[in-house]
PyMOL commands that place a pseudoatom at each C-alpha (Angstrom):
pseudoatom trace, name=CA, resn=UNK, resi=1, chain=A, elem=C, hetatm=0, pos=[30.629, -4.228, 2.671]
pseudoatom trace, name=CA, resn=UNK, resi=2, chain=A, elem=C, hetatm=0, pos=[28.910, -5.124, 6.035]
pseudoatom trace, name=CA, resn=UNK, resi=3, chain=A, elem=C, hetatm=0, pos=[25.726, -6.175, 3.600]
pseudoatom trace, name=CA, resn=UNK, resi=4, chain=A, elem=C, hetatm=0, pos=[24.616, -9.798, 2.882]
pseudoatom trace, name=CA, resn=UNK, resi=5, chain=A, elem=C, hetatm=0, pos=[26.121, -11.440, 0.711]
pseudoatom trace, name=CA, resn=UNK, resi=6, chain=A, elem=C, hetatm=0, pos=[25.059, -11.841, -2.984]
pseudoatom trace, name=CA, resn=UNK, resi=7, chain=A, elem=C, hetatm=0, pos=[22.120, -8.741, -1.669]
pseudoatom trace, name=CA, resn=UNK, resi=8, chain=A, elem=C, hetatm=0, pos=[22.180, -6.100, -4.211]
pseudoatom trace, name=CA, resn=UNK, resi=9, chain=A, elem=C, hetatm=0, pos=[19.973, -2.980, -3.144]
pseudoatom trace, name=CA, resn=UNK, resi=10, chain=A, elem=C, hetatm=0, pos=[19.056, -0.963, -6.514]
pseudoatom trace, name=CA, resn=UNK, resi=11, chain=A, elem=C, hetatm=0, pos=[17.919, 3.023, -6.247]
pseudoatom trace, name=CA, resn=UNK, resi=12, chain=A, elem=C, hetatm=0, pos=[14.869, 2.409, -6.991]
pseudoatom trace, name=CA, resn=UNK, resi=13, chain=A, elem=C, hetatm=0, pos=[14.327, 0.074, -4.594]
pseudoatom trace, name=CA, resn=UNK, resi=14, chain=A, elem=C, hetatm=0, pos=[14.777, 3.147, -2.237]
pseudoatom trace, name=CA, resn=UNK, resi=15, chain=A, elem=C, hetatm=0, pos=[11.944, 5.461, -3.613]
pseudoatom trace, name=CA, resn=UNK, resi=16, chain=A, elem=C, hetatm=0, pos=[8.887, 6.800, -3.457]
pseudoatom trace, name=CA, resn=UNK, resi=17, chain=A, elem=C, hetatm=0, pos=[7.075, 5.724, -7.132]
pseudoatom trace, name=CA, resn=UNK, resi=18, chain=A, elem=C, hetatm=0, pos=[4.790, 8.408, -6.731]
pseudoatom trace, name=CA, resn=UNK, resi=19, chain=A, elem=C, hetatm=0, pos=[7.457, 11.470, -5.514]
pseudoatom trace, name=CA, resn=UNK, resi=20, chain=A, elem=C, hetatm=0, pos=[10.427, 9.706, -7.206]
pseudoatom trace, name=CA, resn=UNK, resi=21, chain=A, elem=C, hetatm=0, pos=[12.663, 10.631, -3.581]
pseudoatom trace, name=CA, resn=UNK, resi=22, chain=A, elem=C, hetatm=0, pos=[14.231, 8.066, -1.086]
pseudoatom trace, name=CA, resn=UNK, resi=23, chain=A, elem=C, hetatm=0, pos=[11.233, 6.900, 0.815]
pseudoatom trace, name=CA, resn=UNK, resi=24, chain=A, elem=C, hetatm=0, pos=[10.434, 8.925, 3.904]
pseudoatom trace, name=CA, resn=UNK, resi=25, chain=A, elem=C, hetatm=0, pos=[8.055, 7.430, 6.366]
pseudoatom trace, name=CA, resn=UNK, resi=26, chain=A, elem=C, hetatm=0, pos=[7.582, 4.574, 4.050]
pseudoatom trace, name=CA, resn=UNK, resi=27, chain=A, elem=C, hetatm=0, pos=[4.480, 2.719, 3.907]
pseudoatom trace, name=CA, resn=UNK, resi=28, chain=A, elem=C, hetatm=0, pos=[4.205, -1.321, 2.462]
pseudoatom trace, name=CA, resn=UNK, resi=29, chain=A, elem=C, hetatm=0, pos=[0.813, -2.237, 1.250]
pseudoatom trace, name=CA, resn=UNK, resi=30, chain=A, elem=C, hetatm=0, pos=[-0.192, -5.737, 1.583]
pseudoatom trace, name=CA, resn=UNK, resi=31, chain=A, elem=C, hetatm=0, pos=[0.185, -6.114, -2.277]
pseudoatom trace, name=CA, resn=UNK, resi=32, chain=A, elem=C, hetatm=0, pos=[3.898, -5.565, -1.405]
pseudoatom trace, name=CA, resn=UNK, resi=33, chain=A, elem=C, hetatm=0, pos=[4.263, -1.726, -2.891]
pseudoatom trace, name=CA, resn=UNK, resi=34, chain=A, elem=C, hetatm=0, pos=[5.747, 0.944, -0.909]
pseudoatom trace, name=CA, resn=UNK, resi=35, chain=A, elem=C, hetatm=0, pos=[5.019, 5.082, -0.986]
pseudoatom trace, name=CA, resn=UNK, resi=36, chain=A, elem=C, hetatm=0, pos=[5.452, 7.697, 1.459]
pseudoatom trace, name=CA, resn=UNK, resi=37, chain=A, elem=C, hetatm=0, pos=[3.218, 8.166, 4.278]
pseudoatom trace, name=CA, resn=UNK, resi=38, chain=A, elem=C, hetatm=0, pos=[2.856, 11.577, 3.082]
pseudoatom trace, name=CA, resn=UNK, resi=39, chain=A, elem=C, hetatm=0, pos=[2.363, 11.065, -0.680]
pseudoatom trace, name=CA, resn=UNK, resi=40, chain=A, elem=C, hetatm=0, pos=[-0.896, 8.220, 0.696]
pseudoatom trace, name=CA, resn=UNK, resi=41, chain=A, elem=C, hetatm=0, pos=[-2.066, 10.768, 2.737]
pseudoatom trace, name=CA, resn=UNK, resi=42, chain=A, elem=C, hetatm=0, pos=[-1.956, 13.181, -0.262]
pseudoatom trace, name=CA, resn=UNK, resi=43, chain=A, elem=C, hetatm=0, pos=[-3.467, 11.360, -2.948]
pseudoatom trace, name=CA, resn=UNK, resi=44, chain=A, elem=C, hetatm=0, pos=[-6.134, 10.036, -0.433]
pseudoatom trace, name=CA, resn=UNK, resi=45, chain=A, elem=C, hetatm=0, pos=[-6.960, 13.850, 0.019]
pseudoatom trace, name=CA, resn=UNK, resi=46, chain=A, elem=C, hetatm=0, pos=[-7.180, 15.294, -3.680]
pseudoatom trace, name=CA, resn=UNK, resi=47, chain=A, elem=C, hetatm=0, pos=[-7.859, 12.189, -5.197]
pseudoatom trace, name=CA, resn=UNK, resi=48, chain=A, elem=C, hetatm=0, pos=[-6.064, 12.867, -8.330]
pseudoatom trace, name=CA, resn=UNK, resi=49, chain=A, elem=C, hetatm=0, pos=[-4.636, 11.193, -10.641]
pseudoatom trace, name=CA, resn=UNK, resi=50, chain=A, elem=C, hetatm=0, pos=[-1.310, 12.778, -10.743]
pseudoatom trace, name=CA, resn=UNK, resi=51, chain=A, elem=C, hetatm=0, pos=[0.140, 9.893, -8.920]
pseudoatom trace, name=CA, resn=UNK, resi=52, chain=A, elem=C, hetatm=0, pos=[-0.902, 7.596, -10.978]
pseudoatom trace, name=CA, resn=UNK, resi=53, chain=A, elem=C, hetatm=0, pos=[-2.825, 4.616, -12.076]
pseudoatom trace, name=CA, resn=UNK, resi=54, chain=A, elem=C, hetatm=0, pos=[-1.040, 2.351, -9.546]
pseudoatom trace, name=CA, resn=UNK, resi=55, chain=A, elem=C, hetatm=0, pos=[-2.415, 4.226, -6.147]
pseudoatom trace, name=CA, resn=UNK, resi=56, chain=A, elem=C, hetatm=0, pos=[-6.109, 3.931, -8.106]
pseudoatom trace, name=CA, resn=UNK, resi=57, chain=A, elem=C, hetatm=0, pos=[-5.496, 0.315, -7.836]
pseudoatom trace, name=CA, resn=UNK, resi=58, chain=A, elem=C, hetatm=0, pos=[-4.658, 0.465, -4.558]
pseudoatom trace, name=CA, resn=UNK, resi=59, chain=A, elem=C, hetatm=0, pos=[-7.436, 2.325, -2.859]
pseudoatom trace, name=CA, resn=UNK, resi=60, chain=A, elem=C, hetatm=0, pos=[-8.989, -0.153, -0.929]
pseudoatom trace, name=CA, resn=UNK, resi=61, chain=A, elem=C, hetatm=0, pos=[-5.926, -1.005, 0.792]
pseudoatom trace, name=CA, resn=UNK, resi=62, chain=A, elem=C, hetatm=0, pos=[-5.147, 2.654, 1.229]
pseudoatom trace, name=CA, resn=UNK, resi=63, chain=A, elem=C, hetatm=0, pos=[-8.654, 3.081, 2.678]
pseudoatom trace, name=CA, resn=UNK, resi=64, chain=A, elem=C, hetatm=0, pos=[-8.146, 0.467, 5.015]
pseudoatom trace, name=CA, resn=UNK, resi=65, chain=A, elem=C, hetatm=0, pos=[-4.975, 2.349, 6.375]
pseudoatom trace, name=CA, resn=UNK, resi=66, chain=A, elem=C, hetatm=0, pos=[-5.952, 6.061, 6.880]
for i in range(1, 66): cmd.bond("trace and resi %d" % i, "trace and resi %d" % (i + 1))
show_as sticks, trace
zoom trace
């Protein structure tokens, strides 16, 4: 109700792929993917691969944004 019409919104539309939460301070990369500010600002610091192969693909962009 109060949406638009035929506009479905799906959970996991609303989080984070790399903390699995509801986005906070969300972030959209020009490739269209969302994170957290946060969890960007974290990987960009340890540099691990605990988030995932997706932010390694990313990390031009990322640099681009710090």
């Amino acid at each position: 109700e109060g949406g638009e019409p035929g506009l479905t919104v799906l959970p996991e539309d609303l989080c984070c792929p790399a903390c699995q939460e509801v986005f906070r301070d969300p972030v959209l990369l020009s490739c269209s993917h969302s994170f957290c500010k946060d969890c960007l600002k974290r990987w960009w610091r340890e540099r691990t691969t605990r988030l995932g192969s997706l932010l390694k693909t990313h990390q031009a962009q990322i640099q681009t944004h710090r």
